[in-house]
Backbone as CSV, one residue per row, in Angstrom:
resi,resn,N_x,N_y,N_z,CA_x,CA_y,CA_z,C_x,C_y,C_z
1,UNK,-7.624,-24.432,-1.580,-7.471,-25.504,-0.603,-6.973,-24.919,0.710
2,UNK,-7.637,-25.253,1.765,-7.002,-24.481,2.910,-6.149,-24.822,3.432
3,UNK,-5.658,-24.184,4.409,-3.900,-24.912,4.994,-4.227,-25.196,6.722
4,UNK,-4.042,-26.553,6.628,-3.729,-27.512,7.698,-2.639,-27.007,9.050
5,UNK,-3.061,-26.493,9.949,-2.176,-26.445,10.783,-1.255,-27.275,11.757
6,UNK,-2.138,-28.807,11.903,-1.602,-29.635,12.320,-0.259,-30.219,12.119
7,UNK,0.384,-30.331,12.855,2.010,-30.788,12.815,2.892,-29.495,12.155
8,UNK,2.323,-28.607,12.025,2.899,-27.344,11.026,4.250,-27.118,12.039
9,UNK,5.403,-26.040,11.872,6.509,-25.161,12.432,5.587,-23.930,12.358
10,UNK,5.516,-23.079,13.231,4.820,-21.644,13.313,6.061,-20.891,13.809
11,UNK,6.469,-19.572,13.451,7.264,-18.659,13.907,6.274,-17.344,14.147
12,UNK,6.608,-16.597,15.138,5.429,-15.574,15.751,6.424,-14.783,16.088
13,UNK,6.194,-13.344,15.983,6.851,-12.304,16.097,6.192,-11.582,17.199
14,UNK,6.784,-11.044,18.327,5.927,-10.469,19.207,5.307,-11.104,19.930
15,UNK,5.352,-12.786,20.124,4.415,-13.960,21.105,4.000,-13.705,21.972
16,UNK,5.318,-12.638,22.987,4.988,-12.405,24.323,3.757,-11.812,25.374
17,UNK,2.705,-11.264,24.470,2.142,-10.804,24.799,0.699,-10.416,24.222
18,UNK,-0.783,-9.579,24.365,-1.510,-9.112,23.321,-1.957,-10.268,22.343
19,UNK,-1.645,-9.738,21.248,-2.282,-10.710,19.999,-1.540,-11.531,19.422
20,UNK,0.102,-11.294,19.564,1.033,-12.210,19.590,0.594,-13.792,20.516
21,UNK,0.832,-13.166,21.590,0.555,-14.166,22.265,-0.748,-15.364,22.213
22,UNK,-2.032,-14.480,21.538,-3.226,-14.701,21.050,-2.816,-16.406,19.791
23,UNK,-2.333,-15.143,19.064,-1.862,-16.134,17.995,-1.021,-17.560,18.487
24,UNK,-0.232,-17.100,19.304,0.668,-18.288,20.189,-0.457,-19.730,20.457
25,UNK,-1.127,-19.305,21.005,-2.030,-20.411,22.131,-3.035,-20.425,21.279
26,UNK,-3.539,-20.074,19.714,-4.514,-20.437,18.957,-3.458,-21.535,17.862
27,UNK,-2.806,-21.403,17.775,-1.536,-22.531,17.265,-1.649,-23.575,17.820
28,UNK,-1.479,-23.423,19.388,-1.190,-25.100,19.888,-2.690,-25.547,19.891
29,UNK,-3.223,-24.819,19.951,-4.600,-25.805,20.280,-4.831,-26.172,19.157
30,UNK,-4.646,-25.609,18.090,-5.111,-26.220,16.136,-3.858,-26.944,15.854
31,UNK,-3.594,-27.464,16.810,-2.456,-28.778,16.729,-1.242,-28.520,15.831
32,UNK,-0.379,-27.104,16.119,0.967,-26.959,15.588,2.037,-27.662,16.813
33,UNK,3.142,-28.207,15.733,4.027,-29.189,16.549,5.044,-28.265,17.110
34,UNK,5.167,-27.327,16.353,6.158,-26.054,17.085,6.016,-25.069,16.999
35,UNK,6.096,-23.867,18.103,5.598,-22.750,18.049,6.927,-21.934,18.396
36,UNK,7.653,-21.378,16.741,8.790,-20.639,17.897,8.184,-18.844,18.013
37,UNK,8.489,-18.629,19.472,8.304,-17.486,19.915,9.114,-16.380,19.524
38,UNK,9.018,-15.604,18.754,10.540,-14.531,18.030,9.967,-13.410,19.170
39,UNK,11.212,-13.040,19.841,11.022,-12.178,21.047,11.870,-11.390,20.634
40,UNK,12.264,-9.980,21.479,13.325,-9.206,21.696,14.024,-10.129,23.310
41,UNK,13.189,-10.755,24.079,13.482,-10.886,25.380,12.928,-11.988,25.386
42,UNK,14.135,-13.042,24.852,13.565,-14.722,25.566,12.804,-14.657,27.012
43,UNK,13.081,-14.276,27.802,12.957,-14.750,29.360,11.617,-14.202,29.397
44,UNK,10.923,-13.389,28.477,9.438,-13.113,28.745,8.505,-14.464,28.139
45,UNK,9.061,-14.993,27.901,8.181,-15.969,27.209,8.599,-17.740,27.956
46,UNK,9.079,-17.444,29.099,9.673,-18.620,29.537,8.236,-19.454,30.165
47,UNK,7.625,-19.356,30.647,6.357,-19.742,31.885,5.782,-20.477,30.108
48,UNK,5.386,-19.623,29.075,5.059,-20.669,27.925,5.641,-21.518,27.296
49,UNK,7.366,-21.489,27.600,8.657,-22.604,27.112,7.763,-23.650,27.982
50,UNK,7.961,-23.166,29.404,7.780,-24.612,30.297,6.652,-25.047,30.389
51,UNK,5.759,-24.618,30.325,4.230,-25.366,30.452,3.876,-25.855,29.004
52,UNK,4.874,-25.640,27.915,4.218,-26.962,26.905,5.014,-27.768,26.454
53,UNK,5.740,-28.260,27.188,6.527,-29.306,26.912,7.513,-29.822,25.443
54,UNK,8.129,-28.547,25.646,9.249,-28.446,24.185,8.375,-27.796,22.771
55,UNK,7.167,-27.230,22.982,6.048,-27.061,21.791,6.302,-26.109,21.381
56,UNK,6.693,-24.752,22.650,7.043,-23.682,22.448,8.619,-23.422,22.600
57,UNK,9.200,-22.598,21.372,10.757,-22.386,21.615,11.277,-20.826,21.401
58,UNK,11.797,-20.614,22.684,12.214,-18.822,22.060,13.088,-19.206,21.162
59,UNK,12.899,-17.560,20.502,14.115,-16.934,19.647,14.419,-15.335,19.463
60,UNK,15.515,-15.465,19.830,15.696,-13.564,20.010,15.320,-13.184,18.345
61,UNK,15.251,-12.100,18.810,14.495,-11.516,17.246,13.957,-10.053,18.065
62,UNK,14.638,-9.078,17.280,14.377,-7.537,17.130,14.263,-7.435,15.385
63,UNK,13.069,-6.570,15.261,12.601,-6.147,13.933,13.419,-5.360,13.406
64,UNK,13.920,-4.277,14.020,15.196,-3.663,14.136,16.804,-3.886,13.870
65,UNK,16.160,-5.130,14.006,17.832,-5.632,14.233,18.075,-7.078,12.370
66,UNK,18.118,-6.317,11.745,18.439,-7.447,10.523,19.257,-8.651,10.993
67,UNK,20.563,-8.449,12.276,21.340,-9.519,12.350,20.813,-10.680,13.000
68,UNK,19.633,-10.139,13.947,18.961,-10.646,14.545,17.890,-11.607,13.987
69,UNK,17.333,-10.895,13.192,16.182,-11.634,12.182,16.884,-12.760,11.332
70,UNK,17.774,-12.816,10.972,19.288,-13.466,10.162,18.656,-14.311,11.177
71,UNK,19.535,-14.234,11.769,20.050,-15.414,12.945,18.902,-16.562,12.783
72,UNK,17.475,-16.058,13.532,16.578,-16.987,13.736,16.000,-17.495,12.904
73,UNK,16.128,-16.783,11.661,15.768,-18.081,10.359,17.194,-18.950,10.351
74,UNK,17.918,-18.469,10.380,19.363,-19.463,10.281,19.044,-20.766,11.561
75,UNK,18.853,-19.926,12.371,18.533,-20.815,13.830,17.031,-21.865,13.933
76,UNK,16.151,-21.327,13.108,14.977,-21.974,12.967,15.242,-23.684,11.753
77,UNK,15.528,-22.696,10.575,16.108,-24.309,9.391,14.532,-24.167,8.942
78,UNK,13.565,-24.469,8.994,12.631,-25.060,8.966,11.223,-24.485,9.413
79,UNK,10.414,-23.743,8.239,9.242,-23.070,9.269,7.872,-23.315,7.919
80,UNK,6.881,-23.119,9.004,5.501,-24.082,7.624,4.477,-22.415,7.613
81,UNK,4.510,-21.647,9.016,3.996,-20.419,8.871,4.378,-18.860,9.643
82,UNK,4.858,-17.934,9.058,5.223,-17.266,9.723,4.630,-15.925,9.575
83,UNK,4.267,-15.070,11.195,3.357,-14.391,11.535,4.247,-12.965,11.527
84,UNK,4.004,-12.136,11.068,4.902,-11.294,11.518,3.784,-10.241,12.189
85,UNK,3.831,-10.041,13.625,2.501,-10.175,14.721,3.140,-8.228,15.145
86,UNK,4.190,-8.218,15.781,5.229,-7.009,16.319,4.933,-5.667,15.673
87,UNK,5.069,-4.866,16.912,4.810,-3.522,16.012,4.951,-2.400,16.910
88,UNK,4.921,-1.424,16.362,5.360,-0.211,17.526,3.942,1.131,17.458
89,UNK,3.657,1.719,18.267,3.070,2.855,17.968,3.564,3.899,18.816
90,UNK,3.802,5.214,18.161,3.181,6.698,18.936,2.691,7.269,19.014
91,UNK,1.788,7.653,19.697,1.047,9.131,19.489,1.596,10.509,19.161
92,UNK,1.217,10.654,18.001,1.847,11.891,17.692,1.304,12.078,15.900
93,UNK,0.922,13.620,15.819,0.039,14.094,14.508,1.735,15.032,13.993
94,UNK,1.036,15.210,12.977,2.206,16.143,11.877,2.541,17.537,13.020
95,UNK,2.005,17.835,13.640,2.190,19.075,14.006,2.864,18.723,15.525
96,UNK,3.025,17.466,15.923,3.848,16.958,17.473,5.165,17.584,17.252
97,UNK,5.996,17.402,18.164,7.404,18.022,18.521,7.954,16.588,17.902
98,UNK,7.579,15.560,18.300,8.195,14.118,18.360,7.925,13.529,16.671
99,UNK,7.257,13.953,15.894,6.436,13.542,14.850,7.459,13.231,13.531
100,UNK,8.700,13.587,13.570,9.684,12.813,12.693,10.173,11.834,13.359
101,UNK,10.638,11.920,14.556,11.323,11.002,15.722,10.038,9.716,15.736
102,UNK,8.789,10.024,15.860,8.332,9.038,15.718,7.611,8.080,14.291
103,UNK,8.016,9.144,13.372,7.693,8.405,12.103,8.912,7.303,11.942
104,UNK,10.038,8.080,12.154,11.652,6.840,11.901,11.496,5.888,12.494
105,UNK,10.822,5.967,13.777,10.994,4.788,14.572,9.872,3.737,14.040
106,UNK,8.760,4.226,14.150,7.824,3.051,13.356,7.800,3.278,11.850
107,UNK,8.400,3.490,10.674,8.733,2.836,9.646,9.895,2.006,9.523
108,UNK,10.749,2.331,10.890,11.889,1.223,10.773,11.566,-0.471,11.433
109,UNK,10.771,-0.220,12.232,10.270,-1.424,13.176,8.715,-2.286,11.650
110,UNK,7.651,-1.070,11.686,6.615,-1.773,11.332,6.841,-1.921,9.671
111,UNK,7.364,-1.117,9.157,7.784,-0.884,7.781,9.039,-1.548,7.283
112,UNK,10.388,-1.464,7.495,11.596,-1.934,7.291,11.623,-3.291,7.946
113,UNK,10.814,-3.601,8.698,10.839,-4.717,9.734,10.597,-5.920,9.002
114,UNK,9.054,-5.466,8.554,8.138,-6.312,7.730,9.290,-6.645,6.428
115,UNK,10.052,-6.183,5.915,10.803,-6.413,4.188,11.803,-7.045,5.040
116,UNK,12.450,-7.449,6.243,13.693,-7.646,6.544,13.656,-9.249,6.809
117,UNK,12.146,-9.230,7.505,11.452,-10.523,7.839,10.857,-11.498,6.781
118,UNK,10.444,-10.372,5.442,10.513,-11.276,4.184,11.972,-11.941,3.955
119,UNK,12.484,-10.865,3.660,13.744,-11.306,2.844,14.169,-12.554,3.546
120,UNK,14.221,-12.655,4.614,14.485,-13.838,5.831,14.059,-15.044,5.539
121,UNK,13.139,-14.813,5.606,12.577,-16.165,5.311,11.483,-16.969,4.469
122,UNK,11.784,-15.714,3.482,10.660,-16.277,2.172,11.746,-17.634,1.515
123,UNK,12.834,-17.639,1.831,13.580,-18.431,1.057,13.032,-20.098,1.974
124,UNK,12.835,-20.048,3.095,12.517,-20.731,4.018,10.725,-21.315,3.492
125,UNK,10.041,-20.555,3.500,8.668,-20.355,3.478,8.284,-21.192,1.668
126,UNK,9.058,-20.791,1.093,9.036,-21.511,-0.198,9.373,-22.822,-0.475
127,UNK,10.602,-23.282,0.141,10.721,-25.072,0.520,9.289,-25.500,1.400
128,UNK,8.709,-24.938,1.911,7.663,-25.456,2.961,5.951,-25.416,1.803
129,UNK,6.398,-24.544,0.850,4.959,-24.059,0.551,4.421,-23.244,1.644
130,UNK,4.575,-22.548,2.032,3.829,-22.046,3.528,2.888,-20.718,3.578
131,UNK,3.162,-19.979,4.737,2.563,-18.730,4.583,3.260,-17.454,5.339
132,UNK,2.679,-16.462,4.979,3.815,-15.408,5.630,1.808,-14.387,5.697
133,UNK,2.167,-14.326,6.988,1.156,-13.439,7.518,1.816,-11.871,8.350
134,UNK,1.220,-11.081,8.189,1.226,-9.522,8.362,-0.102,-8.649,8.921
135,UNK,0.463,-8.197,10.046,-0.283,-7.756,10.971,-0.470,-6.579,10.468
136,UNK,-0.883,-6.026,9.712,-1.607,-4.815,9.251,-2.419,-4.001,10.537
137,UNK,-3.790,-3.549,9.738,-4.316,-2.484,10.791,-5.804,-1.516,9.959
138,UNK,-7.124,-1.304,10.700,-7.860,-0.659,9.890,-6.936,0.941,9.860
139,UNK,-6.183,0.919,10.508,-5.308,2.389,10.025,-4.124,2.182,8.902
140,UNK,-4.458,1.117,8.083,-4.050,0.869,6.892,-4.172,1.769,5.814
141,UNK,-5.672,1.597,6.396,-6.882,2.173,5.006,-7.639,3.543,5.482
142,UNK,-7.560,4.359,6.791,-7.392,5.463,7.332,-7.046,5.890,8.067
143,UNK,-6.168,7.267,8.067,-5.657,7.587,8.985,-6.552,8.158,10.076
144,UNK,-6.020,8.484,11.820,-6.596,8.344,12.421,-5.541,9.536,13.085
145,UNK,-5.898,11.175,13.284,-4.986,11.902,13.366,-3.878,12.010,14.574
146,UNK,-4.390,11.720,15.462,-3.527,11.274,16.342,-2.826,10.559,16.712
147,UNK,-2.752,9.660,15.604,-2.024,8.582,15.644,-1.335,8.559,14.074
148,UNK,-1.176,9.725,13.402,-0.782,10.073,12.593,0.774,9.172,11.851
149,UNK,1.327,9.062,12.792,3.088,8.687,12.370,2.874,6.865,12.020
150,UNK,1.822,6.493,13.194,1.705,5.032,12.904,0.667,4.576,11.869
151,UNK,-0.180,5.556,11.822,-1.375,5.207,10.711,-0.332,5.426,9.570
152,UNK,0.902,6.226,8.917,1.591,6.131,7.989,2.509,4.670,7.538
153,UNK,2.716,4.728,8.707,3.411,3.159,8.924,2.761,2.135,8.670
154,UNK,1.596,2.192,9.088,0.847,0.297,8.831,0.446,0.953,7.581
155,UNK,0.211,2.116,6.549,-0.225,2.170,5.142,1.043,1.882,3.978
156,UNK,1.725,1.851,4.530,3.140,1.534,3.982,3.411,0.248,4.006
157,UNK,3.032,-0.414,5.381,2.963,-1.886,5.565,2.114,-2.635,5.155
158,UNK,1.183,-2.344,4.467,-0.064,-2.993,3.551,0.593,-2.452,2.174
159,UNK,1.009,-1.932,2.020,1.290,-1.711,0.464,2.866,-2.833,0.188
160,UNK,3.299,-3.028,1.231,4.375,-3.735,1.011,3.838,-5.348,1.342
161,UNK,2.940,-5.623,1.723,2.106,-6.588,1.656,1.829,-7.140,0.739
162,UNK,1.504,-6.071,0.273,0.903,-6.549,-1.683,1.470,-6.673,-1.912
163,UNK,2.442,-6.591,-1.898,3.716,-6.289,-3.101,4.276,-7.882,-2.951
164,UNK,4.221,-8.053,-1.343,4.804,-10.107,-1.052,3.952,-10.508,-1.647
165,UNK,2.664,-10.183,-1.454,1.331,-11.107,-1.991,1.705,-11.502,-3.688
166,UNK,1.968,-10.576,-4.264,2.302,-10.612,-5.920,3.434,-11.706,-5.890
167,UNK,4.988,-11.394,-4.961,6.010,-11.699,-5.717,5.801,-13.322,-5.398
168,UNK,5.431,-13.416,-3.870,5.295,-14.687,-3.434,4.360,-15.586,-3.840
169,UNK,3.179,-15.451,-4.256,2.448,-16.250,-4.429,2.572,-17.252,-5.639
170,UNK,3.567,-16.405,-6.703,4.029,-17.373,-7.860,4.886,-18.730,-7.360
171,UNK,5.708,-18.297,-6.198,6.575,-19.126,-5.557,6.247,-20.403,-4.462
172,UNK,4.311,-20.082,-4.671,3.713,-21.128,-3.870,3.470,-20.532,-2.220
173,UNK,4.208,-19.251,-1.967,3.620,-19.015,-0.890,2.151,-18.334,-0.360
174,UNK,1.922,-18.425,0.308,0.394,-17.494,0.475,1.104,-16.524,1.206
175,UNK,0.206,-15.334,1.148,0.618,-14.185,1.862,-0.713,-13.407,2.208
176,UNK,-0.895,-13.120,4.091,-2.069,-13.027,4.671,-2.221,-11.440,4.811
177,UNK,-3.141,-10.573,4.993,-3.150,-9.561,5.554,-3.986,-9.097,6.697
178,UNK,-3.614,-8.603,7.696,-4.794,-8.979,8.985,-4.983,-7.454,8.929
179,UNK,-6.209,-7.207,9.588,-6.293,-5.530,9.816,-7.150,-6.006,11.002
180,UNK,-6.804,-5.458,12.245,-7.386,-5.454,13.431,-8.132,-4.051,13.451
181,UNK,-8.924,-3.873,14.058,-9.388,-2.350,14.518,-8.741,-2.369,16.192
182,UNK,-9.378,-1.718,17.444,-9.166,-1.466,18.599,-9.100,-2.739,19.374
183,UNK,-8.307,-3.358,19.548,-7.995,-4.456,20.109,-7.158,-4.504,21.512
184,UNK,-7.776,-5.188,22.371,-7.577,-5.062,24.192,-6.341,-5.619,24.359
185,UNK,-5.331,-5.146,24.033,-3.926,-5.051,24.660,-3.057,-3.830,25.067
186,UNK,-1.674,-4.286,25.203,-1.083,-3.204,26.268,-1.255,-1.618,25.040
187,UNK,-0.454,-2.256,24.226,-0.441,-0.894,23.259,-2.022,-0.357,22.785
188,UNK,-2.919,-0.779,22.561,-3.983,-0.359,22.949,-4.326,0.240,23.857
189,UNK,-4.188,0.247,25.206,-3.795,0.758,26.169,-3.625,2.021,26.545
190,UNK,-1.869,2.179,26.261,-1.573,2.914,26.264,-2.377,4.211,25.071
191,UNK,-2.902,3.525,23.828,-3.795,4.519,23.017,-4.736,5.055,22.878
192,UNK,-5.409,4.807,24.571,-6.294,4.661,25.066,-7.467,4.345,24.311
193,UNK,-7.218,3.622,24.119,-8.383,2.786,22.949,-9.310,1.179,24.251
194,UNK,-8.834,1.389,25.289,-9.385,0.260,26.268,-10.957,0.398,26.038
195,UNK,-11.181,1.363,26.085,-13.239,1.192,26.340,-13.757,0.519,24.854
196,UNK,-13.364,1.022,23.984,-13.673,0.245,22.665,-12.930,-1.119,22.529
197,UNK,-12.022,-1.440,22.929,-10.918,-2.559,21.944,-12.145,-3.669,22.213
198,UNK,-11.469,-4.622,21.570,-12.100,-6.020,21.968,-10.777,-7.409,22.189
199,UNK,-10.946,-8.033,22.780,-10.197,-9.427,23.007,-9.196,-9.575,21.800
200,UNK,-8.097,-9.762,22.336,-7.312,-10.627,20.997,-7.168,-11.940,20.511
201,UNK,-7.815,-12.321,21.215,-8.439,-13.854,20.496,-8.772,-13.874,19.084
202,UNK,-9.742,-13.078,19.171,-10.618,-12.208,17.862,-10.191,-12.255,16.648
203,UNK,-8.752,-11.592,16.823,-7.599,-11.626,16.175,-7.290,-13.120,15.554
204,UNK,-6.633,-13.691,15.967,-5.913,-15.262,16.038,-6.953,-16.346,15.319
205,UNK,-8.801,-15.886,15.971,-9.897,-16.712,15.223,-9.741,-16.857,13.667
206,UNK,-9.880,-15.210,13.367,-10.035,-14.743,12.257,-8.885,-15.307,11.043
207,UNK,-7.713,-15.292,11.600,-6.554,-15.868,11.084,-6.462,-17.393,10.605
208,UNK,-7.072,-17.788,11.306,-7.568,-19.213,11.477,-8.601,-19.688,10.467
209,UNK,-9.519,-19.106,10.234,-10.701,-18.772,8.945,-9.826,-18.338,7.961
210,UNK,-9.096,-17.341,8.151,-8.826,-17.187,6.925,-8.022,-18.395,6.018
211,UNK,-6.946,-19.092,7.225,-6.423,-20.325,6.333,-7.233,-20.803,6.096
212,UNK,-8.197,-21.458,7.192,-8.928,-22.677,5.909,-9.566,-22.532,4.868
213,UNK,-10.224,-20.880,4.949,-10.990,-20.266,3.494,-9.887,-19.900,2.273
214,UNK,-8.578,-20.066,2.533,-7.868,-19.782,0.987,-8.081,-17.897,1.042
215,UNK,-8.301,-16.988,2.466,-8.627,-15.627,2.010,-7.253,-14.648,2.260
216,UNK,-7.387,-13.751,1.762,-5.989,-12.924,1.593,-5.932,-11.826,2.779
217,UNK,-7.106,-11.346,2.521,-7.447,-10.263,3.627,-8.479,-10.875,4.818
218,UNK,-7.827,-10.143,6.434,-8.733,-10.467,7.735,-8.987,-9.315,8.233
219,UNK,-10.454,-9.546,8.546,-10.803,-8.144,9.064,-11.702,-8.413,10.573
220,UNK,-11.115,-8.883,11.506,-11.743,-9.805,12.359,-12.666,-9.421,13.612
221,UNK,-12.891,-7.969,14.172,-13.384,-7.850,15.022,-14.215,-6.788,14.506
222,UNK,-15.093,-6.036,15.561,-16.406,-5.033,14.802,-16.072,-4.163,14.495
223,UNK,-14.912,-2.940,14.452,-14.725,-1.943,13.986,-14.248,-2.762,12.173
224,UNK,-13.141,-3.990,12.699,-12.644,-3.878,11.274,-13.613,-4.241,10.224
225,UNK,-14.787,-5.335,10.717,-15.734,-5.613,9.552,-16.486,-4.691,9.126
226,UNK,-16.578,-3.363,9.442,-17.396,-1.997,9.684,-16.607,-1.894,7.632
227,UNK,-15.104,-1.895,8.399,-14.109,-1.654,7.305,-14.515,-2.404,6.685
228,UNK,-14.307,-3.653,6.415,-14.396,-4.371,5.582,-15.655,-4.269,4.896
229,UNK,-16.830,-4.015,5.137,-17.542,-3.777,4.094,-17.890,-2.678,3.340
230,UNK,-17.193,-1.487,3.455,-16.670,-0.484,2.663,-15.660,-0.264,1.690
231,UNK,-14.683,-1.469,2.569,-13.586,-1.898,1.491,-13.739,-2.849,0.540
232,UNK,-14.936,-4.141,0.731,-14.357,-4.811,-0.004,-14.559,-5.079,-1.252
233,UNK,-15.483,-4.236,-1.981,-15.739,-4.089,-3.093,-14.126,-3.515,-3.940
234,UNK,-13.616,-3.057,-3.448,-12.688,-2.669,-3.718,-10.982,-3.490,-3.835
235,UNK,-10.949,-3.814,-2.879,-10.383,-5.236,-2.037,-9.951,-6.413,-3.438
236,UNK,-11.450,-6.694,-3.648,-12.219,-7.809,-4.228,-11.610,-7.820,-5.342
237,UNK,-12.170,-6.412,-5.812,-12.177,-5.931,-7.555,-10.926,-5.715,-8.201
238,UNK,-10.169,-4.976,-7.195,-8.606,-4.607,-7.678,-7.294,-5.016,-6.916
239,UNK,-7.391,-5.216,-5.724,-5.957,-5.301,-5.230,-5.854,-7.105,-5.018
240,UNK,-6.837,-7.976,-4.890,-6.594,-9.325,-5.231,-6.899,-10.327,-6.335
241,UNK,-7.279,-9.428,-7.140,-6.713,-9.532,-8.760,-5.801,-9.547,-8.946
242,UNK,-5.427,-8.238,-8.722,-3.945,-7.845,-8.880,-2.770,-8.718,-8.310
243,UNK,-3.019,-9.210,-7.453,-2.253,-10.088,-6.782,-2.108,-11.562,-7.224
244,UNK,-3.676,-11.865,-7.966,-3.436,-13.089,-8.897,-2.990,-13.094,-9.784
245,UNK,-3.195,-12.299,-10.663,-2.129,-11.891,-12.028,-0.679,-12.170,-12.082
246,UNK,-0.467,-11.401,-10.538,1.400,-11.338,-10.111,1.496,-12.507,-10.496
């Protein structure tokens, strides 16, 4: 049965910007009654407080920061879907100067982040029946050498995916997995991935299909469906089985 977004609570990690933000403004238009924005920096997200008329609400929130993540489920009470959108990358292969410095930093943000943001608010997500979505990555499912420290990170962050997908789903929650390929935002950008990416809309569509189809895994733009049909025999056969069983 698919899930209704209308009148829903949405919490979004990362709103401010990119595919966060994507996700933000594909919410209000599929008629969610509240969209809270989980920022590091309320004041970036103010111009979307005021132009929708109480729809959108910051909330500080660092991935980093457990006290922080605390807080805004404490501060929220009440949420029907939550995105966990945020994420960090560096460039840097096994053989960089920076290449431990930047593994700590994105397994603590994209990896430790993701379990801190469960623990948060699966307790939340389970009074609601709801969903807990995870911004994965086709560098889930390969690494990509130059981007070595973060392709470790989002493969860590799909495996801990599954792992919600299993514990949660007995508990009535759904649990989403998105894998974007090259997607036209800042951190893209900077990965110089601009001539390939595509729109982050793309993103947010796909998310959107996937609720109403009841699907576990999103693979939403042309590199990732490339993936996806290499994966999903695989996908299919073993890891969302596996997840129904849980």
């Amino acid at each position: 049965m698919g899930f209704d977004v209308s009148g829903k609570t949405v919490l979004i990690t990362g709103a401010n910007r990119g595919i966060g933000k994507a996700f933000l403004e594909s919410m209000l238009k599929a008629g969610a009654g509240k969209v809270y924005a989980a920022v590091r920096n309320p004041a970036s997200v103010n111009d979307l407080v005021e132009s929708t008329e109480g729809r959108v609400v910051a909330v500080p929130l660092d991935l980093a920061n457990e006290d922080s993540i605390i807080a805004a489920a404490n501060s929220v009470g009440e949420v029907d879907i939550v995105i966990n959108n945020a994420g960090v990358l560096k460039i840097s292969d096994p053989f960089s100067e920076n290449a431990f410095e930047a593994l700590d930093y994105e397994i603590d943000v994209n990896v430790k982040g993701l379990i801190r943001m469960a623990r948060a608010f699966a307790p939340l997500l389970e009074k609601s029946s709801g969903v807990f979505a995870q911004l994965n990555s086709v560098a889930s499912l390969r690494c990509f050498a130059d981007f070595t420290t973060y392709c470790a990170s989002k493969a860590a962050a799909y495996s801990v995916t599954q792992a919600l997908h299993d514990l949660l789903q007995p508990k009535g929650v759904r649990v989403i997995s998105v894998h974007p390929g090259p997607i036209l935002t800042d951190m893209g950008n900077e990965a110089g991935l601009t001539e390939i990416a595509e729109p982050p809309e793309l993103v947010a569509e796909g998310f959107l299909k996937a609720l109403s189809n009841d699907d576990y895994h999103v693979f939403p733009d042309t590199m990732a469906k490339n993936f996806w049909q290499a994966y999903k025999a695989f996908a299919q056969g073993v890891v969302e089985p596996q997840a129904q069983e849980g």
